[in-house]
N, C-alpha and C positions, 0 to 999 in steps of 0.2 A: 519412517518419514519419507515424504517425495523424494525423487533424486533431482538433487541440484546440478548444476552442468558448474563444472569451473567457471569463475570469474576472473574477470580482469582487475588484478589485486591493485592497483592504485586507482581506477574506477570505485572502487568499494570501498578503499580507503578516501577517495572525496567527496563520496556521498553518505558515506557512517560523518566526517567532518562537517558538512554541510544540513544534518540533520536542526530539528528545532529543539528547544528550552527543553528540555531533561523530564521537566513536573509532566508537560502534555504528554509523554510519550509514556513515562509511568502510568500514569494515570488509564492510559489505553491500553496497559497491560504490555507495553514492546519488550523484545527480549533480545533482538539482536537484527540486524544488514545479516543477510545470507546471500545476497549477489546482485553485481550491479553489469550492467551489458549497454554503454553509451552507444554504440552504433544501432543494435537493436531495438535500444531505449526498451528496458526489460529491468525492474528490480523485483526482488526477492525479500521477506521480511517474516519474522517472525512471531509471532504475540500469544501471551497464556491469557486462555478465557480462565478468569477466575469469577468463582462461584459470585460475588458479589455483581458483577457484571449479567448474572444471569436470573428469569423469573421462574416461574412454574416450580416453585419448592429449590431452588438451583439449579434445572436442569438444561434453560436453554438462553443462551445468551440474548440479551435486547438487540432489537435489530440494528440500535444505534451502533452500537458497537462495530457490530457487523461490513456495516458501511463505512465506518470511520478507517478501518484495516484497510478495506481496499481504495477509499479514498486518498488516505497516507499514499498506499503503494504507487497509484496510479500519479498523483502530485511531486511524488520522489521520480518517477520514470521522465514526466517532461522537466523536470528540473534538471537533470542529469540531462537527456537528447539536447535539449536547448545550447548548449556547451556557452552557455552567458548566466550573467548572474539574475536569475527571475524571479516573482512569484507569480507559484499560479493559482488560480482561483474558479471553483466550481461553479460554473454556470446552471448546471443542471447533473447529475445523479441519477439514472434506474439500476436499482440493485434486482437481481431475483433471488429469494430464498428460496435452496433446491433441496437443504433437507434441516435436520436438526443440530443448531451447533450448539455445544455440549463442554462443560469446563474439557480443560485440556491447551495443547498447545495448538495452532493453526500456523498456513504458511500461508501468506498472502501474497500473491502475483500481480506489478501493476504492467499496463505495457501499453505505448504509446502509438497508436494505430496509423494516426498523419499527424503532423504539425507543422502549420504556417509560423509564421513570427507574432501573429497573435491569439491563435486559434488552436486548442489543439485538441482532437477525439482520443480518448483513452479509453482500456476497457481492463478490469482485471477478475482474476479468482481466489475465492480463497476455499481452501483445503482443509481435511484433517491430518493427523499422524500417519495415518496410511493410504494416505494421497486418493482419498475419495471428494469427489467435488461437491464442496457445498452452498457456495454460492457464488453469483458471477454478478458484473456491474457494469454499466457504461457510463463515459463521462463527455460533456462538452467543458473544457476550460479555457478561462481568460490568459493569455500569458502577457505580463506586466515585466517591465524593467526593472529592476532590483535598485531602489533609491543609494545611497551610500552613506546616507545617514545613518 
């Protein structure tokens, strides 16, 4: 697997906290927070492509998928930089797919490039087990005030 850099253990512990509903994150195969870096605004994630998730006989994940990983990642990094409570929401998405992803585990990198108070460029990767890159994404996001309702 990639090598991970230490994190900031209560960073990690308020973004594993602040994560969403348990079902969506199943559902997308998540398997754990592997690092959270608030000043850098950098998270770390990790998800098993499972066969169901994948076409061509099981061997290659839907791109949905694909995006949805580094979308998470990238939504988790400005929610975290933001240091308030937000959500944010994808304006727009280019993913590239650089090579074949294949059941197994992946790491997904999101990372928060600039962010205004309502605006923010993100871009992330996601990886295999042996930290070969497979695909990379950019994001434009809305960042919203977190109601209290």
């Amino acid at each position: 697997m990639l090598s991970v850099p230490e994190s900031n253990s209560q960073a990690l512990s308020e973004a594993v906290a602040s994560l969403p509903e348990s079902e969506l994150l199943e559902s997308m195969g998540f398997v754990r927070m592997l690092s959270a870096d608030p000043s850098a605004g950098i998270i770390r994630a990790e998800f098993d492509v499972h066969t169901r998730f994948c076409h061509s006989g099981g061997t290659t994940a839907q791109g949905g998928f694909v995006t949805a990983w580094m979308d998470f990642t990238m939504a988790q990094a400005a929610r975290m930089k933001a240091a308030r409570p937000v959500w944010v929401a994808s304006l727009e998405v280019k993913v590239s797919f650089l090579k074949r992803v294949g059941p197994g585990r992946v790491l997904a990198e999101g990372r928060v490039v600039r962010m205004g108070r309502r605006v923010a460029f993100l871009d992330a990767s996601l990886f295999d087990a042996k930290g070969g890159l497979l695909a990379t994404a950019t994001s434009t996001a809305l960042i919203e005030e977190a109601s209290a309702s």
